[in-house]
Backbone bond lengths (Angstrom), bond angles and torsions (degrees), N, CA, C in turn:
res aa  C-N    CA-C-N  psi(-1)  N-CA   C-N-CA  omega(-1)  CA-C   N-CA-C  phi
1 X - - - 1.446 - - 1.527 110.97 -
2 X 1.395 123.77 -26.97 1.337 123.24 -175.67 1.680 109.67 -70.61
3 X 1.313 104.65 -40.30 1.896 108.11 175.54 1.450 93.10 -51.62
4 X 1.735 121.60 -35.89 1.583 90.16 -145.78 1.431 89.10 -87.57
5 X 1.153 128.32 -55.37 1.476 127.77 174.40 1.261 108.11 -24.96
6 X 1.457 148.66 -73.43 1.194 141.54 168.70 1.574 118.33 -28.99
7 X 1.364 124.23 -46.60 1.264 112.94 -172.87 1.789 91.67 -83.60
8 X 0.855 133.61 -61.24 1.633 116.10 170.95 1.146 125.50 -8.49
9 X 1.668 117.37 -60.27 1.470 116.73 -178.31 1.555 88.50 -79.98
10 X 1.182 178.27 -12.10 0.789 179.23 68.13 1.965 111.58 45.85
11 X 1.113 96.38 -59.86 1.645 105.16 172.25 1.628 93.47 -91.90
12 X 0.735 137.93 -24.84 1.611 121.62 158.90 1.685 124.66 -46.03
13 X 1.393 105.79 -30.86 1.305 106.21 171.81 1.351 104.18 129.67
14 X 2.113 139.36 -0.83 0.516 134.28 -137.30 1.753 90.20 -102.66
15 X 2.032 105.98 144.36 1.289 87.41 173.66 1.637 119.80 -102.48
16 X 1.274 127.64 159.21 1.809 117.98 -179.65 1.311 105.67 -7.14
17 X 0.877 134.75 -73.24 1.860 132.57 -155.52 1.318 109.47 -87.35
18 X 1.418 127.63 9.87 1.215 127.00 161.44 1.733 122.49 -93.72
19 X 1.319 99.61 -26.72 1.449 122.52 -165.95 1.072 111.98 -46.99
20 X 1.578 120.48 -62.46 1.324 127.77 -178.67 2.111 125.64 -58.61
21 X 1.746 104.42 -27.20 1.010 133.06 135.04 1.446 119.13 1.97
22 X 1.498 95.07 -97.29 1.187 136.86 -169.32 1.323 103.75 -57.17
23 X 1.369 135.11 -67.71 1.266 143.86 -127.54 1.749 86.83 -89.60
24 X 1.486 104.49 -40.14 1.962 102.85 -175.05 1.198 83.15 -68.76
25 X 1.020 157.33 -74.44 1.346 145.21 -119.64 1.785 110.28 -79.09
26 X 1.413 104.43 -26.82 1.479 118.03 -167.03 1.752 81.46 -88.99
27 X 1.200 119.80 -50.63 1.645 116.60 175.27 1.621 118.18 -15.86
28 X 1.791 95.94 -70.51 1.370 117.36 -172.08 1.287 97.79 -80.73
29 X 1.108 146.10 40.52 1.414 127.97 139.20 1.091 86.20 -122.29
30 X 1.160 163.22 105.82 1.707 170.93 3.85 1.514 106.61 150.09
31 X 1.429 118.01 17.21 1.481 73.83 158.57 1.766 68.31 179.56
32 X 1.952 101.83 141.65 1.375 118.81 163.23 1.207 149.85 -111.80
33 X 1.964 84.37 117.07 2.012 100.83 -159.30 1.758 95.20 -125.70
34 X 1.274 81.06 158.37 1.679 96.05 173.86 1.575 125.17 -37.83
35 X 1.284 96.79 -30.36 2.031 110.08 176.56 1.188 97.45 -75.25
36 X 1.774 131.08 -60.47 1.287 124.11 -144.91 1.527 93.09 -82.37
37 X 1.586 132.62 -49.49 1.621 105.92 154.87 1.493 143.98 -1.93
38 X 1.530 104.78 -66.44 1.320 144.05 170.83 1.943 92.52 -54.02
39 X 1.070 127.87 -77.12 1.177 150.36 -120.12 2.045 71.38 -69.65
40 X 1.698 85.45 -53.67 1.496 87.51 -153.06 1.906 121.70 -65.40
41 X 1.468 90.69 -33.55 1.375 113.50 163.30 1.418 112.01 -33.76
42 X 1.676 117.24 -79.56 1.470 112.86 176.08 1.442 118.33 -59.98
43 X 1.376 121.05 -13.90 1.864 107.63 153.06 1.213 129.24 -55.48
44 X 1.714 94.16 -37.93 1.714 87.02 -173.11 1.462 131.16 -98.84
45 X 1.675 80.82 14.47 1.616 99.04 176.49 1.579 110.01 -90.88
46 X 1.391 100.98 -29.68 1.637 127.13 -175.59 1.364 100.88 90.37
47 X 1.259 121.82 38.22 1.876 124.77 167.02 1.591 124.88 -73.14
């Protein structure tokens, strides 16, 4: 599940040094979908 989560944020828009980011953050909100990707993405952008 971690490959797939990674390539998720990945086609989400995420770049290398965001990835790992992303993927904990989509973690801790319990469960990994295309939104909570998303969700987490614009956190760690600060959007």
């Amino acid at each position: 599940m971690k490959l797939h989560s990674r390539n998720m944020a990945v086609t989400a828009g995420a770049a290398d040094d965001e990835v790992e980011k992303v993927v904990k953050l989509a973690k801790e909100s319990g469960r990994i979908t295309a939104e909570s990707i998303e969700t987490a993405l614009r956190q760690v952008r600060g959007e």
